[in-house]
C-alpha positions in Angstrom: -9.0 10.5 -24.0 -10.1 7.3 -22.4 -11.7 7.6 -18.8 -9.9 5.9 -16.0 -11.5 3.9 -13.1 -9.9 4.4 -10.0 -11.2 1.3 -7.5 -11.0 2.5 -3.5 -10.4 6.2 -2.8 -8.3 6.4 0.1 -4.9 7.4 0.7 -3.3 5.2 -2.4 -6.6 6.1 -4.5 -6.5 9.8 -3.9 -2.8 9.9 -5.2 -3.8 8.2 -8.7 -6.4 10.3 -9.1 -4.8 13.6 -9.1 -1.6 12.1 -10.5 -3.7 11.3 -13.7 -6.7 13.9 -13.2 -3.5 16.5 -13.8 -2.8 15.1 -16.9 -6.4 15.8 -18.2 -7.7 12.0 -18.0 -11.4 11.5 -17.3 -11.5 10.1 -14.0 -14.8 7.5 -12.5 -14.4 6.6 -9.0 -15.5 3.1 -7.5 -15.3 3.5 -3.8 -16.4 1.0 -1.4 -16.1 2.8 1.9 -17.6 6.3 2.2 -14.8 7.2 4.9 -12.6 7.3 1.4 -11.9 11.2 0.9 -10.4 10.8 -2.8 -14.2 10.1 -4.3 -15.1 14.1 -3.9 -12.0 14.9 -5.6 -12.3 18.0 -8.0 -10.8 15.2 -11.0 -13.7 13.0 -10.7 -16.2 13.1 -12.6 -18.3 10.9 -11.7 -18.4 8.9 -7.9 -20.2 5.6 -7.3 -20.4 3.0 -4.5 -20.2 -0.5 -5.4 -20.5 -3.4 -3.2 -17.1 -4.5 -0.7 -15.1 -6.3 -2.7 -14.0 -9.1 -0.1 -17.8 -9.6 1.4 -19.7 -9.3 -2.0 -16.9 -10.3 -4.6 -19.0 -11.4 -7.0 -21.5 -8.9 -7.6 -18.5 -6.4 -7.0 -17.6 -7.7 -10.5 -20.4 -8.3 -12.0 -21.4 -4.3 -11.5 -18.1 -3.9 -12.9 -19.1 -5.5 -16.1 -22.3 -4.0 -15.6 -20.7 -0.7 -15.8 -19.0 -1.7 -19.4 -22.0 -0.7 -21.3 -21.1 2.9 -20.1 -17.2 2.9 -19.0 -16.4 -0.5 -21.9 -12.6 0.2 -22.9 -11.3 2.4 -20.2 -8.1 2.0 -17.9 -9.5 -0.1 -14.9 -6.9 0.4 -11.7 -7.5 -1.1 -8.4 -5.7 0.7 -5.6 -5.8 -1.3 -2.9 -5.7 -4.8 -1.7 -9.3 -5.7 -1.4 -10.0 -4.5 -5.1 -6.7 -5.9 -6.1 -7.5 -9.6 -5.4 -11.4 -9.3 -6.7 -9.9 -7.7 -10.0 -6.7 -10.2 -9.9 -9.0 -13.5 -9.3 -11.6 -12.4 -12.4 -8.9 -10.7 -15.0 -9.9 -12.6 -17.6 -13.7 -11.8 -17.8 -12.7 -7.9 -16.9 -10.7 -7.6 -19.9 -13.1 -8.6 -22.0 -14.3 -5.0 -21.0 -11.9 -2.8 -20.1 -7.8 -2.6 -19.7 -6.8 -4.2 -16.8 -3.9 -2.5 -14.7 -2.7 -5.5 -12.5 -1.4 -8.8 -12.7 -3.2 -12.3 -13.4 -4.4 -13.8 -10.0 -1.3 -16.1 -10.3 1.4 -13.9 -10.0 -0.7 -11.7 -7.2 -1.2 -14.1 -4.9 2.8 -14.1 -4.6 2.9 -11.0 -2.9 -0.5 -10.7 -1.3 0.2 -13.8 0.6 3.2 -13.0 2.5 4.4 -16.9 2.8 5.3 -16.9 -1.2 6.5 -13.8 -1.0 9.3 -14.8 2.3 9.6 -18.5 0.3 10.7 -16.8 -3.2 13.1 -14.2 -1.2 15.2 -17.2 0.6 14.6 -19.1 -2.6 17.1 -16.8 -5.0 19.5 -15.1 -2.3 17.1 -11.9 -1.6 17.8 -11.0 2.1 14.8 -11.2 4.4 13.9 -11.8 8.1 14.1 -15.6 9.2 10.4 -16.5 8.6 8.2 -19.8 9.5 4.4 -20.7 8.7 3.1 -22.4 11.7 0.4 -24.8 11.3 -0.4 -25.7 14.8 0.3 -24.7 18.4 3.4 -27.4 18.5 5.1 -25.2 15.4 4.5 -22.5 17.4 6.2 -24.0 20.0 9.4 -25.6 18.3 9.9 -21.9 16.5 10.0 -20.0 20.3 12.7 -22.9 20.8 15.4 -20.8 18.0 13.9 -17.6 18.1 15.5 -15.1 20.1 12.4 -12.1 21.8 11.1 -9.8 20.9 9.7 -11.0 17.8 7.2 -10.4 15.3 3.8 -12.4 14.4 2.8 -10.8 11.3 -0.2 -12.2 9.2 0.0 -13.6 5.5 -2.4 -11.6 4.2 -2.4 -8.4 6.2 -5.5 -6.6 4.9 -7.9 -9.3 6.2 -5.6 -8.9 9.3 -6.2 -5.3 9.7 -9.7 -5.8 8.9 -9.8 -8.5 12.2 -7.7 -6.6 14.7 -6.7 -2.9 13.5 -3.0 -3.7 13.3 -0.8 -4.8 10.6 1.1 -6.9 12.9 1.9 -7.8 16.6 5.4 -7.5 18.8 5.4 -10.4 20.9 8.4 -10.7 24.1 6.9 -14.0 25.1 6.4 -17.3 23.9 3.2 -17.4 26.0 2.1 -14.1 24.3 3.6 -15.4 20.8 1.1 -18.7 21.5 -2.0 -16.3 22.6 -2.0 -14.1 19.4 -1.0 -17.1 17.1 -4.5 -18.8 18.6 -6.4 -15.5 17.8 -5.4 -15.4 14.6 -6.1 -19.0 13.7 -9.9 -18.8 16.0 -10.9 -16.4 13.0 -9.0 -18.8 10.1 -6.4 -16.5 9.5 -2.7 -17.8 8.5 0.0 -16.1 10.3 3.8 -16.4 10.3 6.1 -16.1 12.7 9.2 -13.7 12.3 12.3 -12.0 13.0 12.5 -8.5 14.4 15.0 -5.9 12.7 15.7 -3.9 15.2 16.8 0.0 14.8 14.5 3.2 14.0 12.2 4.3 11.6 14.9 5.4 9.1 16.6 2.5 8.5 13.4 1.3 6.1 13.2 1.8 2.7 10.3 2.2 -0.1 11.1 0.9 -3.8 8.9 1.9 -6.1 9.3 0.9 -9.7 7.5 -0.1 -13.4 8.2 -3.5 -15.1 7.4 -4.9 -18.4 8.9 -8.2 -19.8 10.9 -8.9 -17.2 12.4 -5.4 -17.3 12.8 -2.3 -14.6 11.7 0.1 -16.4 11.4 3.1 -14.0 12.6 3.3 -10.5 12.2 5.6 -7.3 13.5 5.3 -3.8 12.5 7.5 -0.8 13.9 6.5 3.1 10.7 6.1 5.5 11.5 8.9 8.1 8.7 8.4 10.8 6.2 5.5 10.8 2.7 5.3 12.7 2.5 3.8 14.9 6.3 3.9 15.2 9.0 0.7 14.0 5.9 -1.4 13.2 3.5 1.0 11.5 3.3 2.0 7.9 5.2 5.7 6.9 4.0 9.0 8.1 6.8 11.1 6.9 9.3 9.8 4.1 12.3 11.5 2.2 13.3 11.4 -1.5 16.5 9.7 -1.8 18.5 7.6 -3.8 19.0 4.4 -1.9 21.1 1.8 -4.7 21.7 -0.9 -2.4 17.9 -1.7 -2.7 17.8 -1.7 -7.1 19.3 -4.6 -6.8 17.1 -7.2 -4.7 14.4 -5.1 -5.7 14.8 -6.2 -9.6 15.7 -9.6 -8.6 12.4 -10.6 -6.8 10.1 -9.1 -9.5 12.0 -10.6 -12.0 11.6 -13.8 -10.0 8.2 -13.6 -9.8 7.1 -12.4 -13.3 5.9 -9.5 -11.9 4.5 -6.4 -14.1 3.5 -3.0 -14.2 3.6 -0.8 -10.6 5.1 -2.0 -7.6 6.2 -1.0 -4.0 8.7 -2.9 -2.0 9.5 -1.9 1.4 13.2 -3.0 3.0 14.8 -2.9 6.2 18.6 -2.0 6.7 19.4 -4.4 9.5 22.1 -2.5 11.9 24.0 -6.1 13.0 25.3 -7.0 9.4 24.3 -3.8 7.4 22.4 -5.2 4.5 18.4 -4.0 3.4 16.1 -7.0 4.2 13.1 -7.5 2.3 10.2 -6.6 4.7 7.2 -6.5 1.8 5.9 -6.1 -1.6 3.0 -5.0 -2.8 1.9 -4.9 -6.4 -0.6 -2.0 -6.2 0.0 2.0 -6.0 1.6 3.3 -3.2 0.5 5.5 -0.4 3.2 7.6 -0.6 2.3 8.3 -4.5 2.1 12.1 -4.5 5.8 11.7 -3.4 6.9 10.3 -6.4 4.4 13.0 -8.5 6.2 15.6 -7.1 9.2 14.3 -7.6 8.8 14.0 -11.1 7.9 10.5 -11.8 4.0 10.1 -12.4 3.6 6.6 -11.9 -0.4 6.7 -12.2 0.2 8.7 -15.9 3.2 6.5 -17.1 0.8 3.5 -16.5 -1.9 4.9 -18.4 0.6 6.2 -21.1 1.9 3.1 -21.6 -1.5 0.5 -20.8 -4.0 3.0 -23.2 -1.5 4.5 -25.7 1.3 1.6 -25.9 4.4 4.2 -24.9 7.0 2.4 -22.4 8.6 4.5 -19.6 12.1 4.5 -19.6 13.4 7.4 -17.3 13.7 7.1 -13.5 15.3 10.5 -13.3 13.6 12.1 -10.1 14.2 15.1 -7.1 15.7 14.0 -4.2 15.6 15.3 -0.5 11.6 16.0 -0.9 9.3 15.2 2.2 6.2 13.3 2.0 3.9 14.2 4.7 0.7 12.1 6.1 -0.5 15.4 7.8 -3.1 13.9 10.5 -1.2 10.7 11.1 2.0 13.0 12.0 0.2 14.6 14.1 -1.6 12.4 15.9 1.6 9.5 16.6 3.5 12.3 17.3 1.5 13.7 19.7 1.0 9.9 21.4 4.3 8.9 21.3 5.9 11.8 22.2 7.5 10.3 25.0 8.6 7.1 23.1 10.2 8.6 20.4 13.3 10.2 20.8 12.8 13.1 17.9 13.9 16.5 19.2 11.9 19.3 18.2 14.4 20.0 15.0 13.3 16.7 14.1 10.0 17.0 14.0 9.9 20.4 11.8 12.4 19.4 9.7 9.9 18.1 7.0 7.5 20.9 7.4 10.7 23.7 6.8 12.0 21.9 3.8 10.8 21.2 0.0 7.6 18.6 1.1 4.3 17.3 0.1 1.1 16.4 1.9 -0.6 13.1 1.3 -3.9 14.6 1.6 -4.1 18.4 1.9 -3.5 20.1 -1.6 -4.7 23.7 -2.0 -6.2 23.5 -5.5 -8.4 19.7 -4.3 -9.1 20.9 -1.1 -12.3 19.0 -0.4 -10.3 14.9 0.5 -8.4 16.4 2.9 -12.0 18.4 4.3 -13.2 15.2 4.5 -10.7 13.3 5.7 -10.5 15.8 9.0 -14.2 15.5 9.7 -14.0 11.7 9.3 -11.4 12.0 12.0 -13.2 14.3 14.5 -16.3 12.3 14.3 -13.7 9.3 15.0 -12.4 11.1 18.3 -16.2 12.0 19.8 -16.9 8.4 19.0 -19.7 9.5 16.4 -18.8 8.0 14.0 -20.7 4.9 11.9 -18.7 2.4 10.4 -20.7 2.2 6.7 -22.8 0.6 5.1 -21.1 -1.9 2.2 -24.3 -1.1 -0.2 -24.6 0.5 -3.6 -24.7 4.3 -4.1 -24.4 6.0 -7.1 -23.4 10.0 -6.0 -23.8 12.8 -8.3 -21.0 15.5 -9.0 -21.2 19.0 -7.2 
């Protein structure tokens, strides 16, 4: 069985990983950041630092080809977005040596870039939150002038965003405030657009996950996003199995639009004033929430590989409903700090603990990620903790 490489380890890295080390496939891990947990999973067989992929791009690469005269021919998956766009920019020299899970840099920049991905959404008829691209302080201006507050500024390519400022995006009440973080954004060269708020809770938003080939859903899964963390602008801590059909729809129509293939997750926003799902973002690289759709029944990470290594297409999108997905220490931890913002009762907040759920990190039988990921958070809280190094490692297997 051909070995897969599993690029970043983290939350949407450890899901591949035991999604395809359960099916018995050799699994390398490529990790960049040694606060990844999914690395010292019991599925890997072999773990090995490589350079960060957005400061050190090219010799990221080139150890990737490097690594061909041991790993040449396997299934090469990046999991998040910093591996995504190194991988995406150089597809054509990688698959020279390996098979390539992600799209050509062309139809990636789409959705990595926000802008294209707003532009193609208002472009065919897919609903989305009124959206502009400033490019100075006086578009800033003339946009406060139709824009009713709060709002959102919300950065084109969020990863680099997080990178800059630990947030994926900023709620802004003001047009002075809406000028300030526009001018922080742009100091460090970083494009950011200016946007509607949905308003309403958690629930209302909506995951997509799905597998296209030729144009073609192949395989879909929905789940309603529960609790997010930090809550209404964070990413899911708690989500729920569901069928959601209102979203297949749009959802087809914007991958079709954009020739996009293999995995994807689109996230959508019921807006409470006119009661349709906006498009709030897609990304073309495994979800977060990954185990969820495991458990479920739909193993996205071994239908790739299925289908990529052995040429079989999925075809069934049959999967459990009303199954929780739980991000254990992020749970915890917004709860706990916004316990007097949210409005959960206690019923609430057990609910997903009492009924059929899944952890995204704790697991029984791979108990050492979710080891890890605790310490890295205690040294976090005593303020021990040093950001690391972005060198090479190579780490045995214990």
């Amino acid at each position: 069985m051909k070995p897969a490489i599993v690029l970043s380890t983290h939350t949407m890295g450890l899901g591949v990983i035991r999604g395809l080390g359960a099916m018995g496939v050799p699994i390398v891990a490529f990790y960049y950041d040694s606060r990844d947990m999914g690395y010292i999973s019991r599925y890997v067989e072999e773990a090995i630092r490589v350079p960060h992929p957005e400061d050190s791009e090219d010799q990221f690469v080139d150890l990737l080809v490097e690594s061909a005269a041991r790993f040449g021919g396997s299934l090469l998956i990046p999991t998040d977005d910093p591996t995504l766009v190194a991988v995406s920019r150089h597809k054509s020299r990688l698959e020279n040596h390996y098979i390539v899970a992600c799209t050509e840099w062309e139809i990636t920049k789409q959705f990595i870039e926000k802008k294209h991905t707003y532009a193609l959404a208002d472009a065919i008829g897919v609903p989305a939150p009124k959206t502009m691209v400033p490019q100075s302080a006086d578009d800033v201006e003339r946009y406060a002038q139709t824009i009713e507050y709060p709002c959102l500024v919300k950065p084109s390519q969020s990863h680099l965003y997080y990178e800059h400022f630990g947030e994926k995006m900023v709620r802004v009440d003001s047009f002075d405030q809406m000028l300030s973080v526009y001018q922080q954004a742009e100091e460090v060269g970083l494009e950011v657009m200016l946007q509607e708020l949905i308003p309403g809770e958690d629930s209302l938003g909506v995951s997509y996950h799905s597998y296209s080939w030729d144009g073609m859903v192949l395989v879909e899964f929905t789940a309603q996003q529960i609790r997010n963390g930090p809550p209404e602008f964070g990413s899911p801590r708690v989500m729920l199995s569901k069928q959601i059909p209102e979203v297949l729809e749009p959802g087809r129509k914007i991958l079709e639009a954009m020739g996009f293939y293999g995995f994807s997750c689109i996230e959508f926003k019921l807006d409470p004033r006119d009661g349709i799902h906006k498009l709030m973002e897609l990304n073309g690289r495994h979800s977060r929430a990954e185990i969820l759709d495991i458990r479920c029944g739909i193993n996205f990470p071994w239908l790739q590989y299925q289908h990529l290594v052995n040429g079989e297409l999925p075809n069934d999108s049959d999967f459990e409903t009303d199954v929780y997905w739980i991000s254990l220490d992020r749970d915890l931890g917004y709860s706990f700090k916004y316990r007097r913002q949210e409005s959960y009762s206690l019923s609430d907040y057990l609910r997903p603990y009492l009924k059929p759920h899944i952890f995204a990190t704790l697991d029984f039988k791979d108990p050492k990620p979710f080891v890890k990921r605790f310490t890295n958070l205690t040294k976090k809280g005593l303020g021990s903790y040093q950001k690391p190094k972005k060198s090479q490692e190579r780490v045995a297997k214990t």
